[in-house]
N, C-alpha and C positions, 0 to 999 in steps of 0.2 A: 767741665764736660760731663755730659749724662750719660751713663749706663745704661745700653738700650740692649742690654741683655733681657732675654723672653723667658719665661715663666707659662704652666701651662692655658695661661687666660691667655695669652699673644701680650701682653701688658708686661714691659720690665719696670723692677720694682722701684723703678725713681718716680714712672708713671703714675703708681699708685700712689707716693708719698706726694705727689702734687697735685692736687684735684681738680684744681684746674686749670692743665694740659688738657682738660677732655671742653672745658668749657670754651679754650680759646681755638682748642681746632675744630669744633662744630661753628663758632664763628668765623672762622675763615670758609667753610663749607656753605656756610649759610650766606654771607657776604658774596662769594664767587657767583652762587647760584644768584644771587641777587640779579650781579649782573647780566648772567647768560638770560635770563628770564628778562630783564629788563629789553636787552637787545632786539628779542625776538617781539618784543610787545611793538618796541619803534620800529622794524622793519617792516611791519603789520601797519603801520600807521602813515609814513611818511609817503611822501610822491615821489618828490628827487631822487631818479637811480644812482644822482651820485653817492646819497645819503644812504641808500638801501644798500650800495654796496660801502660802503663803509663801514655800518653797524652787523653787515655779514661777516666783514672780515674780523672786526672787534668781536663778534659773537663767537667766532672761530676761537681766536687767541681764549679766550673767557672761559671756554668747552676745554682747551688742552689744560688750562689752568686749573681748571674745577679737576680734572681727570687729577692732574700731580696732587692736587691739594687732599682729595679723599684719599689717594694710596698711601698719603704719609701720616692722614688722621686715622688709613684703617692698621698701620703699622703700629701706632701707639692707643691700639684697642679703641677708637671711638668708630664703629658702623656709620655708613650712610642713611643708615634708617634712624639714627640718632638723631643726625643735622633735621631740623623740619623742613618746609618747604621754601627756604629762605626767611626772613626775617619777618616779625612784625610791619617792620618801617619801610623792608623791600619792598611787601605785599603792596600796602598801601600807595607807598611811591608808584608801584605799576599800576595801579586802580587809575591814581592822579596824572598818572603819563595815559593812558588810553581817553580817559576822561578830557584833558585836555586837547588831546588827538583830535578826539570829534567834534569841542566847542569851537576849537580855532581853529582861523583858515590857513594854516601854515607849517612846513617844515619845521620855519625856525623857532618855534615856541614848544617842537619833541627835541630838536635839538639840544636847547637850552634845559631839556626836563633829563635828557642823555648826562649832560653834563653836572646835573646838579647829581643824577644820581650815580656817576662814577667816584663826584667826592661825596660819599654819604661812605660807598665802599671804599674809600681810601681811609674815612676816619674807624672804620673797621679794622683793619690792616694794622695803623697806627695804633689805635690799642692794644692790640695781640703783641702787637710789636716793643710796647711797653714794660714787657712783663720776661720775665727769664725763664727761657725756652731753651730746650734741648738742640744743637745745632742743627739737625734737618729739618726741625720746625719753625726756627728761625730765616732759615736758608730759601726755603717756602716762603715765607713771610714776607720777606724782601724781595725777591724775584716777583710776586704778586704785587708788591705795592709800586715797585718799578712800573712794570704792565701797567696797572692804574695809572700811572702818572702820564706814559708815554700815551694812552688814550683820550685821557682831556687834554692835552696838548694838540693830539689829532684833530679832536672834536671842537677845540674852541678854535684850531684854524680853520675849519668850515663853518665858522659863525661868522655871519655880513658884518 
């Protein structure tokens, strides 16, 4: 169990002795954001109201998630000004989800770009998740990668 006694940085000193706690909770920041960012890119994209309200609600869940995930990375001294603005790969992945948005004529090819990119944030998760973390960070971790899970399961039942 970690010591999440404070110290006057807001950082308890197991914090400091692990260096990278700071690195896996700005990837959990970054990964979240990934996806709220992603979402709002397909709601922008798609025609199907059934799809638009689906990636609304997943954009919901993603927004409550990011909120928990920064309060317990700004608990263990990592700022939200740390995390960037999501990932490299997220970045990208959104470019290649708008991009495909407007080559093809279809729902189901943002769909398909939804879904690849929830497990892109799941093997985010999984990593963080690899590594021994203080229990609220963990605790986070898990409840985030659940959510992920329970959303491509969503997503891949609204694939024809």
């Amino acid at each position: 169990m970690v010591d999440i006694s404070h110290g006057p940085s807001g950082m308890g000193d197991d914090d400091r002795a692990n260096p990278m706690l700071g690195r896996h909770l700005t990837q959990l920041v970054d990964a979240t954001r990934d996806g709220v960012e992603g979402y709002d890119a397909a709601m922008g994209e798609v025609e199907s109201s059934d799809l638009q309200s689906a990636f609304r609600e997943l954009r919901a869940e993603r927004e409550q998630l990011l909120t928990e995930v920064t309060h317990v990375a700004a608990h263990h001294g990592v700022s939200p000004e740390e995390a960037s603005d999501g990932t490299v790969g997220g970045a990208l992945h959104r470019t290649w989800l708008k991009l495909k948005g407007a080559l093809t004529a279809g729902d189901d090819a943002i769909l398909d770009a939804a879904v690849d990119g929830e497990r892109q944030v799941a093997k985010a998760f999984d990593e963080v998740l690899s590594a021994d973390l203080p229990d609220e960070v963990e605790s986070i971790a898990r409840k985030g990668r659940t959510e992920i899970a329970e959303a491509v399961e969503r997503l891949e039942s609204l694939q024809p």
